[in-house]
N, C-alpha and C positions, 0 to 999 in steps of 0.2 A: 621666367619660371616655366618648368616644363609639365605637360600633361600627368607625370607624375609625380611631379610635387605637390599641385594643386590635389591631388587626392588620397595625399598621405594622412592629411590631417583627419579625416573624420575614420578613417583605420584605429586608429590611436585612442579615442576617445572613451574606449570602455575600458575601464582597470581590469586589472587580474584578479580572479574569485578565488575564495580558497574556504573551504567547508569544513568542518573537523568536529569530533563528537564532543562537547562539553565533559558530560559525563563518564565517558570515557579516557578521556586526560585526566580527572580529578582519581575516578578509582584506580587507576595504572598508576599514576605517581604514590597513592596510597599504599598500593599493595608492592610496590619498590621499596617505601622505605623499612614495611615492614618486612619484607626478604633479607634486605640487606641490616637491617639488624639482627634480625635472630641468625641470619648465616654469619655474621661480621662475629656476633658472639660466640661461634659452634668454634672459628678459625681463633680466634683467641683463647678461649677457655678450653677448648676440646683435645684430644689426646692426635696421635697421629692418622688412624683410621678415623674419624669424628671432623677432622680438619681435609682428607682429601674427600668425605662424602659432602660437606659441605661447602667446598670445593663445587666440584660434578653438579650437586644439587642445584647451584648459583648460576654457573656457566647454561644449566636447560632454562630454571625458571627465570632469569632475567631476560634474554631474549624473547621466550614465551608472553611475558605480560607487555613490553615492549610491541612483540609484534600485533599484538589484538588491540593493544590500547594507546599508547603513542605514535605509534606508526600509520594508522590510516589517513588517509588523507585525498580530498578531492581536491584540484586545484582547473578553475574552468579561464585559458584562454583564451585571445580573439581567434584564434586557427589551430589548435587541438584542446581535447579533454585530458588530463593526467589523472590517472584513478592509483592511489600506492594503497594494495590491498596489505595483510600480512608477511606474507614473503613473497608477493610480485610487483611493479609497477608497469603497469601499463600503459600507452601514451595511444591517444587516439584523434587524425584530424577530425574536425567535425563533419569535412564529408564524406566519412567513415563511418559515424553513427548514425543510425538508421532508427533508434527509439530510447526513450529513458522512462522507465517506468516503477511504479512502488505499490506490489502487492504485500507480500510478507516480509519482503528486501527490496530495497533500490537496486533496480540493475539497469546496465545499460546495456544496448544489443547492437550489434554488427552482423554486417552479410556473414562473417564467419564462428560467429558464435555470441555468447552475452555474459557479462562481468559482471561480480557483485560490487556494487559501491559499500564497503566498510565502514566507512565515514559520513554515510548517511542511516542513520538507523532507522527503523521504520516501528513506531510504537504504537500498534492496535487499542491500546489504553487511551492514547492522547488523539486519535482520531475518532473513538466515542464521547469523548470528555466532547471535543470540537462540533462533531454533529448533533449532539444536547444543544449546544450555547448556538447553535443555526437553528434546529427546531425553534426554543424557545425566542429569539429573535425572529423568525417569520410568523410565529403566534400573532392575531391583532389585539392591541393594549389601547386600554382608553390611553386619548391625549388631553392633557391638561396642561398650556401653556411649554414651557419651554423641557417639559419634560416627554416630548413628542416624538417620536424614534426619527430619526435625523435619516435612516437608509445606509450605512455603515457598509464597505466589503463585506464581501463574505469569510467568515474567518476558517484559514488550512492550515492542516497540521505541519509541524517543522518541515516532516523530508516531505511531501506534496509541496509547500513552499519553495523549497528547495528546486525538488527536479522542475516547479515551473521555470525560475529562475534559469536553469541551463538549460530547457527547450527553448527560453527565448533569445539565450547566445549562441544555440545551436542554427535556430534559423536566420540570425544574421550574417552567421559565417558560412550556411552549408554552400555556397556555392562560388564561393573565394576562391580563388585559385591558389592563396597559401593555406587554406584549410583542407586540401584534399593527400589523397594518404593511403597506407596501411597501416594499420594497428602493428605497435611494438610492443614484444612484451618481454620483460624482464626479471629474471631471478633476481631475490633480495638474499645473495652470501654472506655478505655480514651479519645476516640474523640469522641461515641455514647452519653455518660452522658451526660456531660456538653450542649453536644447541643439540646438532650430534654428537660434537664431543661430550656436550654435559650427559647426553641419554647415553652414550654407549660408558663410560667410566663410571657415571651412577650406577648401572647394572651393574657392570663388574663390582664394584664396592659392595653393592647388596649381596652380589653372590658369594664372596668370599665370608 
């Protein structure tokens, strides 16, 4: 067995992550089926102008709620980060990124610039809720037998949970020599076509 065999295995060891917004797939498939109904209706019952604007219509907003709400996507492997925003994916080795951070958004940053993570949302609501529930947990309470604060984590909000989770595959990988790189970044055309066509033909339909 060769020197690198013997150290294939522990490469292998961490699975592939993949992060994606709950709430954002339940309201996108939502707001799809109600598009696709009332336009599925406008194409049926509707006259000839009524059926190409709903038409137009369908062709902007299906790609539109798609790309905001089914389409994002973080996925963290052992030697790059994949970030699929709206209409770009990006692909990043790890020793390529340089910080992961979550002020008002998750972003992550490189020597050449810094990406939003989409598929991390960052909710200022659920990080007051979480700093209440640490207040009150670091409060002193009487102890009365087995009801005695035990010292529990400290509880973080989703995307804080989150980006720790990929600073700590970041710092396993940064210095792998299959994790090092340039940032790729890529157009998402399957969702840019469709939805020029839909805007520039819906115009015209309005304006006639």
């Amino acid at each position: 067995m060769t020197s690198q065999d013997r150290t294939s295995p522990p490469q292998q060891q961490y699975a592939e992550r993949s992060y994606r917004s709950p709430a954002a797939l339940v309201g996108g498939a939502l707001l799809l089926l109600l598009g696709l109904w009332l336009g599925g209706d406008a194409l049926l019952r509707g006259d000839g102008h009524t059926r190409l604007t709903a038409l137009f219509a369908l062709l902007l907003g299906v790609p539109l709620v798609i790309a905001f709400t089914l389409r994002p996507l973080v996925r963290a492997g052992e030697d790059r980060l994949t970030v699929r925003n709206p209409f770009r994916t990006i692909t990043l080795p790890w020793g390529a990124v340089e910080d992961l951070r979550a002020a008002f958004s998750a972003e992550v940053f490189t020597s050449g610039g810094k990406y939003q993570l989409w598929a991390v949302p960052v909710s200022l609501r659920q990080r007051k809720k979480v700093s209440r529930q640490a207040a009150r947990g670091a409060a002193p309470r009487p102890r009365f037998g087995l009801d005695a604060d035990a010292g529990g984590p400290v509880p973080r909000a989703m995307a804080d949970q989150t980006l720790d989770e990929l600073r700590e595959i970041k710092d396993r990988a940064t210095h792998r020599e299959s994790a090092q790189g340039e940032p790729v970044v890529r157009w998402s055309y399957a969702v840019l076509a469709p939805l020029v066509v839909g805007a520039v033909g819906l115009a015209v339909m309005v304006a006639v």
